[in-house]
N, CA and C atoms as a LAMMPS dump frame, in Angstrom:
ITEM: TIMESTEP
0
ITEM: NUMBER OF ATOMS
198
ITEM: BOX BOUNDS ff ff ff
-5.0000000000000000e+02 5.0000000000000000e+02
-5.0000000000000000e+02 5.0000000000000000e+02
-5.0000000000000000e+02 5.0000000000000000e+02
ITEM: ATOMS id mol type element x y z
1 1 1 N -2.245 9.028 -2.66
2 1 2 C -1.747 7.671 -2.659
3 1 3 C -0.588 7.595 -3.64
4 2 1 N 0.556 6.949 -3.332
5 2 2 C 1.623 6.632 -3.877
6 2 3 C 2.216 5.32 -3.752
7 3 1 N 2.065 4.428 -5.336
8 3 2 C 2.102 2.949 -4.892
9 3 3 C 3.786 3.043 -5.561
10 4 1 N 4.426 2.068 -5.095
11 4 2 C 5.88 1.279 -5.581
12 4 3 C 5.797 -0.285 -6.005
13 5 1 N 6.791 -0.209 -6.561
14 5 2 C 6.517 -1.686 -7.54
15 5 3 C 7.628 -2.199 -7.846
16 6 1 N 8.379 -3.251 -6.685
17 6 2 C 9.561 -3.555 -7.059
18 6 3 C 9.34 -5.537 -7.633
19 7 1 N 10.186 -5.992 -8.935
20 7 2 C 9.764 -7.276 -8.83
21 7 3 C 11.525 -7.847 -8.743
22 8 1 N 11.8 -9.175 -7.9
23 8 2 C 12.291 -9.817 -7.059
24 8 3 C 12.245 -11.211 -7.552
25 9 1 N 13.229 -11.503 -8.619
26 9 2 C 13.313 -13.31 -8.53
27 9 3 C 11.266 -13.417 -9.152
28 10 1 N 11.03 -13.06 -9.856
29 10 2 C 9.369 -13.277 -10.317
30 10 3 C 8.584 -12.891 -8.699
31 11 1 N 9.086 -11.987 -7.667
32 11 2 C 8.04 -11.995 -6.861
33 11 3 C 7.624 -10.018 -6.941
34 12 1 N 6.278 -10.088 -6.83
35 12 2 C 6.544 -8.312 -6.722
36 12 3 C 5.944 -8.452 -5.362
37 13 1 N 6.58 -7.055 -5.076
38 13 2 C 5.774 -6.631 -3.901
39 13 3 C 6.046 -5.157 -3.839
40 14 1 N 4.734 -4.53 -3.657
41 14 2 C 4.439 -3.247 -3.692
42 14 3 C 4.402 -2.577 -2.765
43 15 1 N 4.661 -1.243 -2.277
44 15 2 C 4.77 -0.115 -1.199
45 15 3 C 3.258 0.83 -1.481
46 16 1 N 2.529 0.564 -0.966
47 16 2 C 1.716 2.129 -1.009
48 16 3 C 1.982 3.122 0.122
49 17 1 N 1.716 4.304 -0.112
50 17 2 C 1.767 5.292 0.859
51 17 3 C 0.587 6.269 0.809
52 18 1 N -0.161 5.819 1.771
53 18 2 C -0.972 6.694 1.816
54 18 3 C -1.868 7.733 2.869
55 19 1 N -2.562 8.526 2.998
56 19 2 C -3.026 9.36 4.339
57 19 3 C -4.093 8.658 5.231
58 20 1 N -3.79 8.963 6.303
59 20 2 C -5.123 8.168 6.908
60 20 3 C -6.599 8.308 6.484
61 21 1 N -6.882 9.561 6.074
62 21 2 C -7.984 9.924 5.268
63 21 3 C -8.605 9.039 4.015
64 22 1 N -7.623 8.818 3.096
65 22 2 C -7.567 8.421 2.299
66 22 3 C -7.786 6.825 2.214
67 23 1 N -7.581 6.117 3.544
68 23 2 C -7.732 4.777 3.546
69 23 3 C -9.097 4.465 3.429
70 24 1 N -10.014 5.454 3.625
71 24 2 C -11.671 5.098 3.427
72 24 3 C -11.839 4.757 2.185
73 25 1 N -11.321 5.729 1.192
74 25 2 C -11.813 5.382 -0.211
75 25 3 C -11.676 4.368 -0.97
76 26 1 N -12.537 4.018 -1.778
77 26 2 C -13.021 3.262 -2.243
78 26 3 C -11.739 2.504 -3.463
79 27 1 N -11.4 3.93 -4.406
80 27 2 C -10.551 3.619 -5.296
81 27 3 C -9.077 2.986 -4.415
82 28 1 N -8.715 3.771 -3.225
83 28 2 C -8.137 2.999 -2.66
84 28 3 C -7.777 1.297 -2.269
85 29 1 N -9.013 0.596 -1.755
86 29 2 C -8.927 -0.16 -1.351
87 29 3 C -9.385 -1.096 -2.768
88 30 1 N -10.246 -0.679 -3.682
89 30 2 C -10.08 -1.525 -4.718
90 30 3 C -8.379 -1.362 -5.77
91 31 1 N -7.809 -0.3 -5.423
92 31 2 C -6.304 -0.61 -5.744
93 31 3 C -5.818 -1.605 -5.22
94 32 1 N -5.876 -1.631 -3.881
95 32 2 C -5.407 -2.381 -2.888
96 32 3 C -5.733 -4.384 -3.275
97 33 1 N -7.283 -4.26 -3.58
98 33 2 C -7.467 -5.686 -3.855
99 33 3 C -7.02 -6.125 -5.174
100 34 1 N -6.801 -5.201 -5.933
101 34 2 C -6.447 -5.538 -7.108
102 34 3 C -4.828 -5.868 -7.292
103 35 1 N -3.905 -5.185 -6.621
104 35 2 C -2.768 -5.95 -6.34
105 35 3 C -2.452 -7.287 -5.859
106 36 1 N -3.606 -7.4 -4.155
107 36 2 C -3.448 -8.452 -3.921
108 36 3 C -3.745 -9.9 -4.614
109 37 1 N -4.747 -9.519 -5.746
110 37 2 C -5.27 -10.809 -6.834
111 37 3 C -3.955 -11.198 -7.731
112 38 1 N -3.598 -9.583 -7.844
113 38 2 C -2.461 -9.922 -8.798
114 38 3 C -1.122 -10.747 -8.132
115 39 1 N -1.254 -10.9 -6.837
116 39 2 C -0.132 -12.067 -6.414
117 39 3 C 1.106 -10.843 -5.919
118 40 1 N 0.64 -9.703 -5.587
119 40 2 C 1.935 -8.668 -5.054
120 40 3 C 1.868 -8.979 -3.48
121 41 1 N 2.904 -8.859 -2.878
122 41 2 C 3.299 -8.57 -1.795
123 41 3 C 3.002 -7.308 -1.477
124 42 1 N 2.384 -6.914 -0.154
125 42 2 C 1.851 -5.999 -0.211
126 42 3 C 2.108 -5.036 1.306
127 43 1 N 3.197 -3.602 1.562
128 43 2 C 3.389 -3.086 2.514
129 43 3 C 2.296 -1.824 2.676
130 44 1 N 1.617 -1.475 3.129
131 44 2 C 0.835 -0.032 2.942
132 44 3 C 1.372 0.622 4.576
133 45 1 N 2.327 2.127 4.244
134 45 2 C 2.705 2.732 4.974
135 45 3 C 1.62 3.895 5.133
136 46 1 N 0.687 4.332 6.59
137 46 2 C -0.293 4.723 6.468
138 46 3 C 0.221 6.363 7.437
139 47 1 N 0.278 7.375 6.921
140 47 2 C 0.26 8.468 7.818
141 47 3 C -0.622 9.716 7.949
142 48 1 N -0.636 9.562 9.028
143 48 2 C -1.521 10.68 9.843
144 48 3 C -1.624 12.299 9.268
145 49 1 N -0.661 12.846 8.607
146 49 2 C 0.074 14.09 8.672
147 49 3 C -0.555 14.366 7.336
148 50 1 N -0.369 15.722 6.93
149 50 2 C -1.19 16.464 5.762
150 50 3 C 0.253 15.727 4.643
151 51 1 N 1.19 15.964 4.992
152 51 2 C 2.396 16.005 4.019
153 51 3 C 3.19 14.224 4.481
154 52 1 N 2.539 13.555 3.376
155 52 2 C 3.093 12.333 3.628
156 52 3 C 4.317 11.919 3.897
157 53 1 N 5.359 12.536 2.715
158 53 2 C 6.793 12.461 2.934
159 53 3 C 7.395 12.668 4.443
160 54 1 N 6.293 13.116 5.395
161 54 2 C 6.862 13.788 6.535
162 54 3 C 6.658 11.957 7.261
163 55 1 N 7.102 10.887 6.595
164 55 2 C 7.09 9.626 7.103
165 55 3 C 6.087 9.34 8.351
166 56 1 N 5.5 8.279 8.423
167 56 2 C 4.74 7.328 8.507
168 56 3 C 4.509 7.645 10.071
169 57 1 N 3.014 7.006 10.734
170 57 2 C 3.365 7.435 11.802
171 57 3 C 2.7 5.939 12.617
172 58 1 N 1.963 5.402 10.782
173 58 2 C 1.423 3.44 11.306
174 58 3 C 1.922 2.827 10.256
175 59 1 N 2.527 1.528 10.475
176 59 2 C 2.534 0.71 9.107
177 59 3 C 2.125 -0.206 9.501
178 60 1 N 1.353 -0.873 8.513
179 60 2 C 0.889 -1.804 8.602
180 60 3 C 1.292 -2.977 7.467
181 61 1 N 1.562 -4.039 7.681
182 61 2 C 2.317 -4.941 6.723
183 61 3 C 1.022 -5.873 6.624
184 62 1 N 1.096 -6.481 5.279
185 62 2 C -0.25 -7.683 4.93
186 62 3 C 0.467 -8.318 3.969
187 63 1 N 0.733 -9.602 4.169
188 63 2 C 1.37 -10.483 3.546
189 63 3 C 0.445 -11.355 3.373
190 64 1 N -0.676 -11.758 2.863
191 64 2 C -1.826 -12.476 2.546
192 64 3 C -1.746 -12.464 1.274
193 65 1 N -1.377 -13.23 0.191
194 65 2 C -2.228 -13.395 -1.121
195 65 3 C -3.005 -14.305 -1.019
196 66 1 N -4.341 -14.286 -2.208
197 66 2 C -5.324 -14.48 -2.45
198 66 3 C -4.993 -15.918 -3.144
């Protein structure tokens, strides 16, 4: 997992990148809620492939804060 953290006029919104594997875990998705409490904007680019950099093959966008 590889999160980004850009902030915007007081807004952040964060990039994760992570493996499809990896979306089960736990530390994952409590990363995940823990941004969203924190009021981030939130993109998680999700890929299939052993070697992430080899770009994305689902994204999924969630623009929901809490």
């Amino acid at each position: 997992m590889k999160i980004t953290t850009t902030i915007v006029e007081n807004n952040k919104y964060s990039q994760i990148f992570v493996e499809k594997d990896e979306m089960q875990q736990k530390k994952v998705k409590d990363k995940i809620e823990l941004l969203k409490k924190q009021g981030h904007k939130i993109a998680i680019f999700v890929s299939g492939n052993d070697e992430i950099l080899e770009i994305i093959k689902n994204i999924i966008y969630i623009f929901n804060n809490p």
